[in-house]
C-alpha positions in Angstrom: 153.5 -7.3 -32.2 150.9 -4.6 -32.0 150.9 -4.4 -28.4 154.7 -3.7 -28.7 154.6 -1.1 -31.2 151.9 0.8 -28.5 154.2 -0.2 -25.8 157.5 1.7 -27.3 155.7 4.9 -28.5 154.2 5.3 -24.9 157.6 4.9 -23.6 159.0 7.1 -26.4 156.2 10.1 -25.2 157.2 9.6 -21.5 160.7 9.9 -22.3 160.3 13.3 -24.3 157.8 14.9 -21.7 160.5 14.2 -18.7 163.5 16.0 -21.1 161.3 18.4 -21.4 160.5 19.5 -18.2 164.2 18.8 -17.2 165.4 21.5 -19.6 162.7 24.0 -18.2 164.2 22.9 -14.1 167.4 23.9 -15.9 166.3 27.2 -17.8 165.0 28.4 -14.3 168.1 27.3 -12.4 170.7 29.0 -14.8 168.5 32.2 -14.5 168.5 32.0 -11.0 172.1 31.3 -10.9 172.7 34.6 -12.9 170.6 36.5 -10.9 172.4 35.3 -8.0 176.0 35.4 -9.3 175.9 38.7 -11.5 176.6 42.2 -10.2 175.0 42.4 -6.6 172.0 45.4 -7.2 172.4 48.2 -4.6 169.5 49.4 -2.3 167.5 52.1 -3.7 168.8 55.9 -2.4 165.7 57.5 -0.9 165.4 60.9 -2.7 165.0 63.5 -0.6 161.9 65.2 -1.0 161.4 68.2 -3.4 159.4 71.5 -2.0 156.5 71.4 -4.3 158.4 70.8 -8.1 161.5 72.7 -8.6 162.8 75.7 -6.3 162.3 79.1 -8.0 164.2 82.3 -7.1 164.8 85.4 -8.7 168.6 85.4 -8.4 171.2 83.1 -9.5 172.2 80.4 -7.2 172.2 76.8 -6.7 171.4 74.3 -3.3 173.1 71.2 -2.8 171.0 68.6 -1.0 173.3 65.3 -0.3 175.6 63.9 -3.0 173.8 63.8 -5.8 170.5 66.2 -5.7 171.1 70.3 -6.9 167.8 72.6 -6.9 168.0 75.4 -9.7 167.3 78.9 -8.3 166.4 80.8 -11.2 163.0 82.5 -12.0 162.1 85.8 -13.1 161.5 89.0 -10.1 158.1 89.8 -11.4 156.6 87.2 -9.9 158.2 87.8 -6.7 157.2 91.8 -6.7 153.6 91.0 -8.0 151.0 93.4 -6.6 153.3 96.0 -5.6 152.8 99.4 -7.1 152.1 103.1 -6.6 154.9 106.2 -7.0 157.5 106.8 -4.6 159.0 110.2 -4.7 161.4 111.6 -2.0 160.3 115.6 -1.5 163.2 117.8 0.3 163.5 122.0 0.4 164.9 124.8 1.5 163.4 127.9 2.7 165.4 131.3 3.4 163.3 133.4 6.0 163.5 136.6 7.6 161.8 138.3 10.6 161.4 141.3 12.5 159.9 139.4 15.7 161.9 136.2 16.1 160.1 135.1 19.2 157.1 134.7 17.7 158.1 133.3 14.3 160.2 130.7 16.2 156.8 129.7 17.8 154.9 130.2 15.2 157.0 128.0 13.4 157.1 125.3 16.4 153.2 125.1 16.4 152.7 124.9 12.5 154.8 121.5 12.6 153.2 120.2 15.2 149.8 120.8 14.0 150.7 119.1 10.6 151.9 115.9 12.2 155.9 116.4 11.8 158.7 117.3 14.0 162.2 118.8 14.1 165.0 116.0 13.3 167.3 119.3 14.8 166.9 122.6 15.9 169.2 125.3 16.5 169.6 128.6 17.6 172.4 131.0 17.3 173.3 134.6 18.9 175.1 137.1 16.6 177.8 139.8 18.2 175.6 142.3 17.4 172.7 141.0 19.8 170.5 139.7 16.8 169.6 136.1 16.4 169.0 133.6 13.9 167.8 129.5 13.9 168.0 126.5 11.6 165.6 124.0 11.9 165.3 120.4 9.9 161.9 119.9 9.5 160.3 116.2 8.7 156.7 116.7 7.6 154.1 114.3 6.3 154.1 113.9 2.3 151.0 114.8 2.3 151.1 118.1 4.1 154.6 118.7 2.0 152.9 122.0 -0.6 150.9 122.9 2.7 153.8 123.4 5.3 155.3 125.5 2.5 152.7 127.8 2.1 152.1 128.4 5.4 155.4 129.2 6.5 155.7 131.8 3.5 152.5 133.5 5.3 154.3 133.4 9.0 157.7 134.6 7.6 159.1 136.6 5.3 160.2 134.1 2.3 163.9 135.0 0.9 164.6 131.8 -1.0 162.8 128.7 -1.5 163.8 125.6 -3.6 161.9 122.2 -4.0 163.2 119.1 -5.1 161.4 115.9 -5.7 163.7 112.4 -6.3 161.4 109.5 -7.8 162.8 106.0 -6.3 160.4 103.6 -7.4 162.4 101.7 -9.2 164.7 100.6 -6.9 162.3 100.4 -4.1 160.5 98.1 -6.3 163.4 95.7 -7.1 164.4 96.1 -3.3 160.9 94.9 -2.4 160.8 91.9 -5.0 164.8 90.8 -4.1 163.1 90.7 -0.2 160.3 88.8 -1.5 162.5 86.4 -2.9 164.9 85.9 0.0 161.8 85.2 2.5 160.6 82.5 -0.2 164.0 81.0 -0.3 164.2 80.9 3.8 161.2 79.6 4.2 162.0 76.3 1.8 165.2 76.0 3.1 163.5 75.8 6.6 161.8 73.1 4.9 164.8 71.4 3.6 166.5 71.6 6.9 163.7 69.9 8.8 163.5 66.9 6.6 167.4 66.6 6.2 169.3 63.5 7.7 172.8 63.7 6.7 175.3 66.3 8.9 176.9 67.3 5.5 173.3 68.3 4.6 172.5 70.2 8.1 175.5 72.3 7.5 174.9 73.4 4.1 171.3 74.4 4.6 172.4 76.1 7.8 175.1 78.4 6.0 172.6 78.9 3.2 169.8 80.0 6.1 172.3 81.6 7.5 172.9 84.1 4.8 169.9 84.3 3.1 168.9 85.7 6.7 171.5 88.5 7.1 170.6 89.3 3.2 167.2 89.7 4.5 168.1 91.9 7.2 170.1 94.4 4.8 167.4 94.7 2.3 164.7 94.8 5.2 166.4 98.0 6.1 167.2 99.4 2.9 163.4 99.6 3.0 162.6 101.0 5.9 165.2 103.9 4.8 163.3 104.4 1.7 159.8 104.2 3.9 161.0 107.1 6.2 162.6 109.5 3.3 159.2 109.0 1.4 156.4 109.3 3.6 158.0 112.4 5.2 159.3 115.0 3.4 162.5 116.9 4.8 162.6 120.5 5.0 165.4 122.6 6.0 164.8 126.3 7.6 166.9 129.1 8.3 165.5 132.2 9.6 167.2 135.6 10.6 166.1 138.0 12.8 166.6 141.4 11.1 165.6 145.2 11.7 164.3 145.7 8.6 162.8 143.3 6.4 164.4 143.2 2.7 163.2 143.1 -0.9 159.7 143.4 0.4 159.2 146.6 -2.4 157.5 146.4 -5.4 158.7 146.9 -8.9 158.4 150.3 -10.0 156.2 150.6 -13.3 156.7 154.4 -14.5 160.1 156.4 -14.4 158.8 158.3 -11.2 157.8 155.4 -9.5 161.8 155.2 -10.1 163.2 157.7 -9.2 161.4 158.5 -6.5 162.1 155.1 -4.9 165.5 155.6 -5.7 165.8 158.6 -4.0 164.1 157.2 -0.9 166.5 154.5 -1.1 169.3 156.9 -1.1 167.9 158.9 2.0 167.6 155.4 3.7 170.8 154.3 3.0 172.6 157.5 4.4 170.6 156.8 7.7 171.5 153.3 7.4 174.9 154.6 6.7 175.3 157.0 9.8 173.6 154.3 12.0 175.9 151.8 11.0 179.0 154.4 12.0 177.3 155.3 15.3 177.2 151.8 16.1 181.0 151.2 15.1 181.9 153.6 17.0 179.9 152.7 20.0 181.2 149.3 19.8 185.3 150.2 19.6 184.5 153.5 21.7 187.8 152.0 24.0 190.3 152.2 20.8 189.2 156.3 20.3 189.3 157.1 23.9 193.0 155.6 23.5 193.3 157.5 20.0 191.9 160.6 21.4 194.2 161.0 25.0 197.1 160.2 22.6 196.3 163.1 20.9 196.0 165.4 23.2 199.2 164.7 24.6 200.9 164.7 21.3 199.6 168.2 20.8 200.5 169.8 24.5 204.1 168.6 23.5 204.0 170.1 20.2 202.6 173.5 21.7 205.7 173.4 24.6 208.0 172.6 22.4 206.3 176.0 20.3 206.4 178.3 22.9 210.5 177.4 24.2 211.1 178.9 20.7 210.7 182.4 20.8 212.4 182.5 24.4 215.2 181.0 22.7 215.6 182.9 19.7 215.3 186.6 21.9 218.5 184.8 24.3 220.4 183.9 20.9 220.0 187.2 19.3 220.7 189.0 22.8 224.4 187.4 23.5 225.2 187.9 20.1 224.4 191.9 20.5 226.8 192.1 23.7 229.6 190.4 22.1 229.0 192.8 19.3 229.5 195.3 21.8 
């Protein structure tokens, strides 16, 4: 009887330990099943790889790399213009010259260019009707020797006018040179993007984007170089006249004789100037009063002919009328 007993619990334990590893078989097979019947699980998309972190430009613009990737562009332009600094002031003027020797003033004024490292951007030199001459030139000198150039061209001619101006354009050379900056960062990760692109939709893109960041590049590149030229040489524009006389070279009178004597030194001066001014006049239209003058003459041989018949005819009219009286 005992040995029964013993006999159905060990059939009782062997019972429960095979349910219970058929229910595990079954946990593992449903699980499996799911895994195999649920919602297939697509293949991993194989990023594309980011330059560094997260593209940063200075302006406002987005890139587009395959379906579902987008790289902000925005950063602030200080970075991008770091270490960039000094003054940059354009210099132009205009000087008003006279000479009495325009040979050697137009030399003169050849030489002192030359010797302080600038050149004429044009030159020009023009003959006046009355055989005197006069020149403009447009001068580019170094910034440098800008106040110099001045000063020595007061001392090789006589100065009638001068005017300086100064233009400051650091500021927008500045933000020129960071906007460059940032278009030469942008190329060079686009480069980047373009080498490790796969998909033609992707080539294109990146092309058009090098493609314009390039010509964008090559505007502000010489936007630069306009701004280099006009600042590290100043422009100066010349006109000098060759005259007989030199003018407002006098002093200011300080006493009421120093006046009036001057004035009446000017006043014997202009007369000359006057009477020189009418001999040449008449020099130069001497044709028109040898016409004027033969006119004249003939006009007044006429009118003494014509003075002379009249007598004669009066004596012949008062004569017939005595014989008929008669």
């Amino acid at each position: 009887m005992m040995k029964r007993r013993i006999l159905a619990g060990l059939m009782t334990l062997v019972m429960i330990l095979a349910l219970t590893a058929c229910g595990g078989s079954a946990k593992e097979e449903a699980a499996a099943y799911d895994s195999a019947a649920g919602a297939p699980m697509m293949p991993e998309r194989e990023e594309a790889p980011k330059a560094e972190a997260e593209m940063v430009y200075t302006e406002e613009s987005y890139i587009e790399y395959g379906s579902d990737m987008k790289y902000s562009t925005t950063a602030d332009s200080a970075n991008s213009s770091a270490g960039i600094s000094g003054q940059k002031l354009i210099r132009t003027a205009t000087l008003e010259m006279e000479t009495t020797e325009f040979e050697d003033a137009a030399q003169g004024m050849t030489d002192l260019t030359e010797e302080l490292g600038g050149y004429y951007e044009s030159s020009n030199v023009y003959n006046r009707k009355n055989g005197s001459r006069w020149a403009e030139y447009t001068v580019r000198i170094p910034a440098e020797k800008y106040n110099a150039f001045l000063t020595l061209a007061g001392e090789l001619c006589h100065v009638t006018r001068q005017e300086s101006r100064q233009e400051d354009v650091s500021e927008v050379y500045y933000d020129t040179a960071g906007r460059l900056k940032t278009q030469q960062i942008k190329l060079e990760r686009l480069q980047n993007l373009l080498a490790q692109a796969e998909l033609m939709e992707d080539i294109i893109t990146i092309e058009s984007a090098i493609s314009e960041t390039e010509m964008a590049i090559d505007s502000l590149s010489g936007t630069l170089r306009h701004y280099d030229g006009k600042v590290d040489y100043a422009t100066i524009y010349v006109n000098l006249q060759e005259v007989y006389k030199l003018s407002n070279v006098e002093e200011v009178p300080d006493t009421f004789g120093d006046r009036l004597g001057r004035s009446f030194t000017r006043g014997i001066n202009n007369f000359v100037d006057s009477l020189e001014d009418l001999a040449v006049s008449f020099a130069y239209s001497w044709m028109w009063w040898l016409i004027v003058a033969v006119v004249a003459v003939v006009v007044i041989r006429v009118a003494r002919k014509r003075m002379g018949k009249l007598p004669r005819l009066r004596k012949k009219k008062n004569a017939q009328t005595d014989d008929k009286a008669e």
